[in-house]
C-alpha positions in Angstrom: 27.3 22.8 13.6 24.4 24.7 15.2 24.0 25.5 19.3 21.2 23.2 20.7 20.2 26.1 22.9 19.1 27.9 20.0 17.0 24.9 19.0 14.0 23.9 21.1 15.7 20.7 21.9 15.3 20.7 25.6 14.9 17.8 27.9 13.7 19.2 30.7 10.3 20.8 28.9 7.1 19.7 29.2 6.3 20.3 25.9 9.2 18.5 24.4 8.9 15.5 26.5 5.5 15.2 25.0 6.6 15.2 21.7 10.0 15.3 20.8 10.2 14.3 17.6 10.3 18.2 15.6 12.6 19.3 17.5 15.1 16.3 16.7 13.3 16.9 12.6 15.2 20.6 13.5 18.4 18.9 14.6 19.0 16.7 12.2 18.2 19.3 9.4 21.0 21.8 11.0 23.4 19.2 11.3 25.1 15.9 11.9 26.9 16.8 15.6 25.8 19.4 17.8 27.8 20.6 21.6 25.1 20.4 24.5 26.4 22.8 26.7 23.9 21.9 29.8 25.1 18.2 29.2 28.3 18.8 28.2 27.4 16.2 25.3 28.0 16.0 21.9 24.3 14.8 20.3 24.1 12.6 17.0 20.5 13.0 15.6 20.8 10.8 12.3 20.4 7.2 11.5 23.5 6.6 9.5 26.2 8.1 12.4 24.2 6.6 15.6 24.3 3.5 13.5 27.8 3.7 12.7 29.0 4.8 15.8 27.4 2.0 18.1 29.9 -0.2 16.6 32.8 1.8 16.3 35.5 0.8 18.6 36.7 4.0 19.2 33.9 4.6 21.3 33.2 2.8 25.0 30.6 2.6 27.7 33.2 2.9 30.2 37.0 4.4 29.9 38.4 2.9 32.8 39.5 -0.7 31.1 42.1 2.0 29.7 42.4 5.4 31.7 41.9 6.6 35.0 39.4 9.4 35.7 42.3 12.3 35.8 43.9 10.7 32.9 40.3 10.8 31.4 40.0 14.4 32.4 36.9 13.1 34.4 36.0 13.6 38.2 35.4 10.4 39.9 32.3 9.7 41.2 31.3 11.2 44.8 31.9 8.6 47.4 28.7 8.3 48.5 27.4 7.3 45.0 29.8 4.2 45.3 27.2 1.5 45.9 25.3 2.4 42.8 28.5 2.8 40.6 30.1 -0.5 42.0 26.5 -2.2 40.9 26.1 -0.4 37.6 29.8 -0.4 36.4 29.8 -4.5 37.2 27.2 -5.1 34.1 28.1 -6.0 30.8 26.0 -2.7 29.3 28.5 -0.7 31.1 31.8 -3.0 30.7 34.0 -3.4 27.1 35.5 -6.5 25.8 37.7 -8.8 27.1 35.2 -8.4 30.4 32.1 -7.0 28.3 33.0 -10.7 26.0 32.8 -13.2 29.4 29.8 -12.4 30.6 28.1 -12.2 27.8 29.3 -15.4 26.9 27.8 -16.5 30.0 24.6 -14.8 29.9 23.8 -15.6 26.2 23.3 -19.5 27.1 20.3 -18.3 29.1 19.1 -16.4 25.8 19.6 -18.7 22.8 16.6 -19.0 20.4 15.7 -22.6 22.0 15.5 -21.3 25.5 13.6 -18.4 24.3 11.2 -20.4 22.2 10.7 -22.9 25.4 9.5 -19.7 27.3 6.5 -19.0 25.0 3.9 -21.1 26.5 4.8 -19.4 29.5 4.5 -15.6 28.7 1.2 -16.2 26.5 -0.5 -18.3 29.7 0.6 -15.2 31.7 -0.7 -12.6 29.2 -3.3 -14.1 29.1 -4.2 -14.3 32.7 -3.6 -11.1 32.9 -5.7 -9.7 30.4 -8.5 -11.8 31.6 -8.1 -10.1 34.9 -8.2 -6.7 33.5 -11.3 -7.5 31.1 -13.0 -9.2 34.2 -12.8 -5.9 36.0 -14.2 -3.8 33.3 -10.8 -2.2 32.3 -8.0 -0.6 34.8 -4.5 0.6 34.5 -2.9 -1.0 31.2 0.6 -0.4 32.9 -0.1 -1.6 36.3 -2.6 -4.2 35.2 -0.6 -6.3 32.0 3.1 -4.1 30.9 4.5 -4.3 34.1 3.6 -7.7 36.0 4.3 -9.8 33.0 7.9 -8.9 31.8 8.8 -8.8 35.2 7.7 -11.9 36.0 9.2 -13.5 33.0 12.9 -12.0 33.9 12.1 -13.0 37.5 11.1 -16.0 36.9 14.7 -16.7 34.6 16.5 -15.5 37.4 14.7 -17.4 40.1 13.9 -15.1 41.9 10.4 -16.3 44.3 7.3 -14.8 43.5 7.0 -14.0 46.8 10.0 -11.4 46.8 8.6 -9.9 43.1 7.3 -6.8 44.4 9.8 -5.1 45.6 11.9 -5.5 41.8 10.1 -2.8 40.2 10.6 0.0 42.7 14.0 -0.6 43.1 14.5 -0.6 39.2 12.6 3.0 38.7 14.9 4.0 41.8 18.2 2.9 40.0 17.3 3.6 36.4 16.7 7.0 37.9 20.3 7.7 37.9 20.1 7.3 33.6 18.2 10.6 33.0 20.2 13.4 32.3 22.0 15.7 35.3 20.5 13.4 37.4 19.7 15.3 40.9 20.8 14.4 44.7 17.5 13.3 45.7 17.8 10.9 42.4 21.2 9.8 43.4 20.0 9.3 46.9 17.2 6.5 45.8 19.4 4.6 43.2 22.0 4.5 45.9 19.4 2.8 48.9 17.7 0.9 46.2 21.7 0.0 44.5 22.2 -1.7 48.5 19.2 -3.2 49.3 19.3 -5.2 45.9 22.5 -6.3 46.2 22.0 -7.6 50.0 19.0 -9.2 48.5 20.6 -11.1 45.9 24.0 -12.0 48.1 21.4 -13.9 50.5 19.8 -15.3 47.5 23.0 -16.4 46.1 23.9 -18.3 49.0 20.3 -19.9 49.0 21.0 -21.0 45.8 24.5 -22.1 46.5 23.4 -24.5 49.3 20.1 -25.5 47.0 20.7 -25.3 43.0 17.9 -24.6 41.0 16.9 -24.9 37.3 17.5 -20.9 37.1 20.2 -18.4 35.5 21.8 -17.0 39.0 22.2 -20.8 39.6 23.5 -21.4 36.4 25.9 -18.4 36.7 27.0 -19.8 40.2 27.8 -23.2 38.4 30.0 -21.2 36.2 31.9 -19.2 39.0 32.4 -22.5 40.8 33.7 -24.2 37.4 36.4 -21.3 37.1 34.9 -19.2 34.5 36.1 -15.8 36.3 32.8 -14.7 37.3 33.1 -12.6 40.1 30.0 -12.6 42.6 29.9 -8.6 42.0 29.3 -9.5 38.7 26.9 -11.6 39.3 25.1 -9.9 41.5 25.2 -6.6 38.6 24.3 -8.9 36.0 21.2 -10.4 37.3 19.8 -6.4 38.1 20.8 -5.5 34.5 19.2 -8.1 33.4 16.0 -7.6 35.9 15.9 -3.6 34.6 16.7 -4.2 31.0 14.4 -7.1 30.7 11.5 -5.0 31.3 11.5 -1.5 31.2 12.0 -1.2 27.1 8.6 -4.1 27.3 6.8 -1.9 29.6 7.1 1.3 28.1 7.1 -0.1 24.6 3.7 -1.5 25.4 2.0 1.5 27.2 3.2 3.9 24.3 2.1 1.3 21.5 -1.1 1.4 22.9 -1.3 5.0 23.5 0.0 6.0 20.1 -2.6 3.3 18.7 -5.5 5.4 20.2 -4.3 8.2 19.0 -4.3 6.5 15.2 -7.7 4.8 15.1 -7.2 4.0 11.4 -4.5 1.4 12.7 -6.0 0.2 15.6 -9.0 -0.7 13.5 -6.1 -2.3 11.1 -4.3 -4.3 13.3 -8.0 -5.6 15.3 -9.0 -6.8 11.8 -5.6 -8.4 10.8 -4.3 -10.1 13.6 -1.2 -11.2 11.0 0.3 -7.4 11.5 1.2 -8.0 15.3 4.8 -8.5 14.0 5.6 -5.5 11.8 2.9 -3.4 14.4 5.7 -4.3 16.9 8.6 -3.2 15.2 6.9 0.1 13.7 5.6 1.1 17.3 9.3 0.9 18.8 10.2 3.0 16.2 7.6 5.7 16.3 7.7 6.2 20.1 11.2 4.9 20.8 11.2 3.4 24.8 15.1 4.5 24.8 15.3 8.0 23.2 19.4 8.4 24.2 22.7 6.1 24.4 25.7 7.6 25.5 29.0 6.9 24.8 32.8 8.1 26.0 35.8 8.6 23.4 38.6 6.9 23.6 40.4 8.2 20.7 39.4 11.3 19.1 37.1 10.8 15.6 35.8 13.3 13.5 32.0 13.4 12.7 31.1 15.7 9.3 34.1 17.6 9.9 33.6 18.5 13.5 36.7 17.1 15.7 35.7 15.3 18.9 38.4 15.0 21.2 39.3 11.7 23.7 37.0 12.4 26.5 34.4 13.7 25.3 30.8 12.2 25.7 28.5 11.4 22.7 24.6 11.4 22.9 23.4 9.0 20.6 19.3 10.5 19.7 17.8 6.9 19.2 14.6 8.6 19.2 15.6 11.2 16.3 17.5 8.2 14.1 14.2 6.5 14.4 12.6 9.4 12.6 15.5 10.1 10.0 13.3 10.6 6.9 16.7 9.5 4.8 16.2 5.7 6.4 12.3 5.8 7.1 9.7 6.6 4.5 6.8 9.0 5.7 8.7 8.7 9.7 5.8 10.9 11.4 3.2 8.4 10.5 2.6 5.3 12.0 2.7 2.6 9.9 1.7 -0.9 11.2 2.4 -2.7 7.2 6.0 -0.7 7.0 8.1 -3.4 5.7 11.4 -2.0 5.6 11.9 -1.4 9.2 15.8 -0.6 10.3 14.8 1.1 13.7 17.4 0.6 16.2 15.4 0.5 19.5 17.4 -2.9 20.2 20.7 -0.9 20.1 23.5 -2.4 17.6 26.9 -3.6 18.0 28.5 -5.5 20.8 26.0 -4.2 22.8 23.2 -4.9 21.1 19.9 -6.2 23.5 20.9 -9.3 24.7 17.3 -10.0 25.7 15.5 -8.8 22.1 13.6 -11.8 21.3 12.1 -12.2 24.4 11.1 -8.5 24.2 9.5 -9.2 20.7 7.2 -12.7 22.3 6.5 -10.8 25.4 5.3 -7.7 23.3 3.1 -10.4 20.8 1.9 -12.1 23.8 0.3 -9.0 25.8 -0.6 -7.9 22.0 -2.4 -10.8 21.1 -4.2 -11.7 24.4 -5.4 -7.6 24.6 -7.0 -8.3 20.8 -8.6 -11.2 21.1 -9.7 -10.7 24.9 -10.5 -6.7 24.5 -11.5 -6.2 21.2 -13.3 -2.5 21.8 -10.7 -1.9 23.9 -10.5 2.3 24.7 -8.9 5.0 26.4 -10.7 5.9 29.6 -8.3 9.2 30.4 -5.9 11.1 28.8 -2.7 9.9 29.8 0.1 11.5 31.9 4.0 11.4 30.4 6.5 10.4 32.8 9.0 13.4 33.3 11.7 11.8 31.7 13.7 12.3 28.8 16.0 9.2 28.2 13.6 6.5 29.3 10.3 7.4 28.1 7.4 5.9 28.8 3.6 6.9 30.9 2.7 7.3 34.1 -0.4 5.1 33.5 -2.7 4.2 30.7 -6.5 4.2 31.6 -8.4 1.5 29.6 -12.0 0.2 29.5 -13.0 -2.6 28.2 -16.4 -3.6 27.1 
């Protein structure tokens, strides 16, 4: 087991946040479990054990369906972080079965392949637009201009949520997905808190809108529920419908804005994929992989496992490297190259096990519809300006992506 520190995984650096990937080809070489002292993490850099360990029972998003923070050997939260803990802690990502099960089984009926299908026409006639716009104005911000607006208003649009009201859902997402990053400051913990109560007051009013005046939407579908007895709770309501709001776009958004930006930077594919319109598909799958939106998963232990040798106690906290199994040369062929024919394809971007992306297939037409409308619509589409990385580790994704058209 070697020391991190003596590694040059670090993700507060510039440099690694650019490019991560050798330093987690350096991990994975020196080992399959490695202590993160500044963390206080355990990290898991290969394929096989991040796959093997998102469905191993042993493991949980939470600990407190079975222990208390002191039996835990945890500190409880500072008070004034309560809003965005009661918010977060409320959603199924962060919940384990029997509670992790009900909602899910609630939520689900929302995402089965019919209602997904039905949504097509929808998200292509919106991608669509949207690229128009952007080639009508000669290029603009890819980000701003087609990965954001569209998966959020798909999610929004599930959720019911007026078009009106839309604009404020994205800052309040970056304010609360904030809190995700590792050793997340005060200043950090002060926006996801403001952002935690002013979502939550938002959607209480729009729950009682929707209470007095149904509609053909998922927060009206989960108040049927409630109201029918199905132990919903109207916290978890309202916790489910921002997970589903911040999970239902950010992997789309960044997914798009590094595909594209890692397609510039491999003109060989670019000029595959414009010519072959059939490898949108497999060009989707192989960009999640080589610049993984989610780079880290974390988990607790609940009872004590052993991982090549090394004993991790009850606990403890595992970081599982999405980013690094996506690059495990043992499961991926070739992994630094990109690859739009790659056939064999096992990245796990989606997560796996229980809580595996509830929302996946919608990512996949939402990423084939802003795909497909940028080729056909933009065909010399270019890079106006070198991009800027966000400074985050665990969600990674671009400030912007500068794009001309024409």
């Amino acid at each position: 087991m070697a020391a991190p520190s003596a590694l040059a995984f670090d993700p507060w650096d510039p440099a690694f946040l650019a490019d991560p990937y050798p330093a987690y080809a350096e991990l994975r070489a020196r080992g399959r479990v490695h202590w993160f002292e500044p963390t206080n993490q355990w990290l898991v850099p290969h394929h096989a054990d991040v796959s093997a360990l998102l469905r191993d029972r042993r493991l949980g998003r939470t600990y407190q369906h079975r222990f208390t923070h002191e039996d835990f050997g945890r500190t409880a939260p500072p008070p004034e972080h309560e809003p965005f803990h009661v918010l977060n802690d409320h959603g199924m990502l962060d919940l384990e079965p029997p509670d992790h099960t009900r909602i899910r089984r609630l939520v689900s009926k929302a995402f089965t392949p019919r209602t997904v299908e039905q949504l097509k026409p929808y998200v292509r006639g919106l991608a669509g637009e949207l690229v128009s716009g952007l080639v009508d104005a000669g290029g603009g911000d890819l980000l701003t201009d087609v990965a954001e607006p569209l998966p959020v208003a798909v999610i929004a649009e599930m959720l019911g949520i007026p078009e009106s009201d839309r604009a404020q859902l994205r800052p309040w997402s970056a304010d609360i997905c904030g809190m995700y990053e590792l050793n997340p400051s005060e200043e950090t913990a002060t926006k996801a808190v403001r952002a935690s109560v002013e979502f939550s007051d938002y959607l209480l009013e729009l729950i009682a809108a929707r209470r007095k005046k149904p509609g053909d939407d998922l927060i009206s579908g989960l108040i049927a529920a409630y109201d029918e007895g199905d132990r919903l709770t109207e916290q978890e309501m309202i916790s489910t419908a921002v997970l589903l709001l911040n999970a239902g776009h950010e992997a789309t958004v960044n997914s798009t804005v590094n595909g594209w930006w890692a397609l510039f930077r491999n003109p060989d594919q670019l000029a595959a994929l414009r010519a072959d319109h059939s490898l949108i598909p497999s060009a989707i799958e192989e960009l999640m992989r080589y610049d993984t939106p989610l780079q880290l998963f974390e988990r607790w232990v609940l009872d004590e496992i052993e991982i090549d040798g090394t004993t991790i106690p009850r606990g403890a906290e595992i970081a599982m490297l999405f980013g690094s199994a996506n690059h495990d040369a043992t499961v991926f062929e070739n992994p630094a190259a990109l690859d739009l024919t790659r056939k064999d394809n096992p990245h796990i971007s989606f997560s796996a096990g229980i809580h595996y992306c509830i929302g996946a297939p919608l990512a996949r037409i939402e990423l084939a519809a802003s795909m497909t409308a940028l080729l056909e619509q933009a065909p010399t589409l270019r890079l106006a300006a070198e991009p800027e990385r966000k400074p985050n580790f665990v969600i990674r994704g671009l400030e912007g992506l500068s794009v001309e058209v024409g």
